[in-house]
C-alpha positions as CSV (number, residue, x, y, z in Angstrom):
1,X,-22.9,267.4,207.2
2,X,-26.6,267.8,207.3
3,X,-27.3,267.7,210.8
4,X,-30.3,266.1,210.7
5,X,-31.0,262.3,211.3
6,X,-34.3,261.2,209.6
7,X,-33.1,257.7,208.5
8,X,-33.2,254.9,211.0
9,X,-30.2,253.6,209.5
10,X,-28.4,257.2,211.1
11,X,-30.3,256.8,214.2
12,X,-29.2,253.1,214.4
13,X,-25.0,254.3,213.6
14,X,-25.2,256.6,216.7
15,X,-23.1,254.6,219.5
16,X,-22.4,255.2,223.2
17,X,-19.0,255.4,224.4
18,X,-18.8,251.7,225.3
19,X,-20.4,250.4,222.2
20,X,-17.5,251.9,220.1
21,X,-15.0,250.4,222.5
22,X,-16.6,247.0,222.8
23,X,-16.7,247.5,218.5
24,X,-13.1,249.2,218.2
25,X,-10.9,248.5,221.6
26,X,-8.1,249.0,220.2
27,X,-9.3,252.3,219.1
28,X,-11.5,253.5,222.2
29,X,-8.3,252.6,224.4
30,X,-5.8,254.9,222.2
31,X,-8.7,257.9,222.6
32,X,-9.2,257.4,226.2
33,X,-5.4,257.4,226.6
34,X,-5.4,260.8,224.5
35,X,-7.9,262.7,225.6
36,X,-7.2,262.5,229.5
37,X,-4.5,263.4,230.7
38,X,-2.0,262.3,233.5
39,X,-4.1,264.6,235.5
40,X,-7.4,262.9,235.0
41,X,-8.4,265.9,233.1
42,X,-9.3,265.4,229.4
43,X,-8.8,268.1,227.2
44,X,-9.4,267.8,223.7
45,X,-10.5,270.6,220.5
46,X,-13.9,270.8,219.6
47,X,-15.1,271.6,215.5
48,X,-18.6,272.6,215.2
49,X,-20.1,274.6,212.6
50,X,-22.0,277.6,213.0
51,X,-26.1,278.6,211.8
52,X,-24.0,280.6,208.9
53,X,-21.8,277.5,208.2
54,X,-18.6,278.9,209.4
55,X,-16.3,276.4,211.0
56,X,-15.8,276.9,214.5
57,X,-12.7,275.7,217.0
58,X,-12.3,275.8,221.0
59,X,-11.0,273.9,223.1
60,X,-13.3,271.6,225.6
61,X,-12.8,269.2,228.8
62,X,-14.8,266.1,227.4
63,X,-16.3,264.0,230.5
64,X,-16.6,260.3,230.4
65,X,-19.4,259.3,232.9
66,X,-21.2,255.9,232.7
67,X,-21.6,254.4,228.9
68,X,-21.2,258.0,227.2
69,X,-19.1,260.8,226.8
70,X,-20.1,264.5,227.5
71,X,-19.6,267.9,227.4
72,X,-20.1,270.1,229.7
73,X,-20.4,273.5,228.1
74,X,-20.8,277.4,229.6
75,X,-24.2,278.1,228.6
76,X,-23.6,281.6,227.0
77,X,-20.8,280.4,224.5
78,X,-21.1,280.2,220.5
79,X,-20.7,275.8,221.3
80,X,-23.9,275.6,222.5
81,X,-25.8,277.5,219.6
82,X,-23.4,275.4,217.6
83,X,-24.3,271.4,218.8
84,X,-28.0,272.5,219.6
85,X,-28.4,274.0,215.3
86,X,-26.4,271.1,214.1
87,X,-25.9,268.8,216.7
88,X,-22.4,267.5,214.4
89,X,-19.5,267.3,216.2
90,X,-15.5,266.5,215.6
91,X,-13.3,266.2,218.6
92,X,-9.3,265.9,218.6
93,X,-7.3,265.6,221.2
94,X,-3.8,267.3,222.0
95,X,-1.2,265.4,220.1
96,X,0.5,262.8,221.9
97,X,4.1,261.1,222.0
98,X,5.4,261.4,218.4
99,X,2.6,263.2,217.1
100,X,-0.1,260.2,218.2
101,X,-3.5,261.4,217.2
102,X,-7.0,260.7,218.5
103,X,-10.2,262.1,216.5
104,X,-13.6,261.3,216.4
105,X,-17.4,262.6,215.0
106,X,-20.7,262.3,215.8
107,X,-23.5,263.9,217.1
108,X,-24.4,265.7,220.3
109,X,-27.7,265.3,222.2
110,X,-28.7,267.7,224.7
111,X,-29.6,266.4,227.9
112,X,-32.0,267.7,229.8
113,X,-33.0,264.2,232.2
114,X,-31.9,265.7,236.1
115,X,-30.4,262.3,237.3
116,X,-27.7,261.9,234.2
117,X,-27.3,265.8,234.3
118,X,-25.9,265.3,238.3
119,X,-24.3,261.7,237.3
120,X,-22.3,264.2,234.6
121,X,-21.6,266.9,237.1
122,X,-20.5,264.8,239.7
123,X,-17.9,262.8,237.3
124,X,-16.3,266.5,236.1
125,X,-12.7,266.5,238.3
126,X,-12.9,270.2,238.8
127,X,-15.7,272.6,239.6
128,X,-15.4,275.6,236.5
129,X,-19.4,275.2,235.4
130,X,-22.7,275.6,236.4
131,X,-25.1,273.1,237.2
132,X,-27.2,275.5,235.1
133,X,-24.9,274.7,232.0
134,X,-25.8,272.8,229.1
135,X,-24.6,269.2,228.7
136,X,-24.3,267.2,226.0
137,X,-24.1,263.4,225.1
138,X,-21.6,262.6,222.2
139,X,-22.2,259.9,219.9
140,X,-19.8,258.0,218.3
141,X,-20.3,258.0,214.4
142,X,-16.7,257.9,213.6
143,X,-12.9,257.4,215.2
144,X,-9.0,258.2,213.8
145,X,-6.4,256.6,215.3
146,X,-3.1,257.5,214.2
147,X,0.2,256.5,214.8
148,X,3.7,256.9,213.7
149,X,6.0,254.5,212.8
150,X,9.9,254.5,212.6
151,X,9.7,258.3,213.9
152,X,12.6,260.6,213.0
153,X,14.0,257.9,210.9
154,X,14.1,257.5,207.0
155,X,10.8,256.6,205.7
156,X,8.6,257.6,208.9
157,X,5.0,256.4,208.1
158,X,2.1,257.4,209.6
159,X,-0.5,254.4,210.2
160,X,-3.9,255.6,210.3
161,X,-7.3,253.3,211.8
162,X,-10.1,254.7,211.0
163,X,-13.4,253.1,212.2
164,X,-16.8,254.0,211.3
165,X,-20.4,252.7,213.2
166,X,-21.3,249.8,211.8
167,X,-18.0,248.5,210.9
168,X,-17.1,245.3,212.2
169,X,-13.8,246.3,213.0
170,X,-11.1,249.0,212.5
């Protein structure tokens, strides 16, 4: 990961929220389903990658709000030095029945633009951050999808969708 985009052809792969989903339903419908939960709460395990290129995991409360998906991060936490150095992303979601699997990459873009910042903060269900805190928009550069099949049987198989920007379909 470079963490740079100086092509038009990378600026051009970077999708909102609903472009993926109007590209991938299919795909955008199993993530939605497994990154919020039955409490309206989405939880999910951010991967970012340090300024001395060591891998970083925490766990983080995506937002979806309008055409995007956010973060909402506390503004003194290794995260932010993370996505504003790099701006590269991978998010996960818990697993969900029989080990279902939601993934997807990208990059983050900081906003700073007060309306969407308020539109972000008002679509978070519970009040744990600042309005102070960094947000940022995730694109959608790449999605997983995986599913088992014939679980706890003989032959079990995972089946694995993978979709990339630019791709027609999954």
């Amino acid at each position: 990961m470079s963490g740079r985009l100086s092509t038009a052809s990378a600026v051009s792969s970077m999708l909102r929220w609903t472009d993926f989903a109007a590209q991938a339903p299919d795909l955008a419908v199993a993530g939605s389903r497994r990154l919020v939960g039955p409490d309206g709460v989405a939880i999910a395990f951010l991967g970012t990658v340090s300024a001395r290129g060591a891998p970083r995991l925490a766990p983080v409360c995506p937002i979806f709000c309008g055409d995007d998906l956010y973060l909402c991060i506390g503004a003194h936490t290794p995260k932010v030095d993370d996505l504003r150095a790099r701006r590269e992303y991978v998010l996960h979601a818990f697993l969900g029945h029989n080990d279902e699997e939601f993934q997807t990459s990208g990059h983050s873009i900081e906003v700073t633009e007060d309306a969407e910042r308020a539109a972000v903060h008002q679509a978070i269900p519970f009040k744990a951050f600042r309005t102070s805190d960094p947000i940022f928009r995730l694109t959608i550069d790449h999605a997983l999808w995986v599913y088992w099949e014939r679980v706890g049987e003989p032959d079990t198989k995972a089946i694995r969708k993978v979709w990339r920007a630019g791709d027609s379909a999954p």
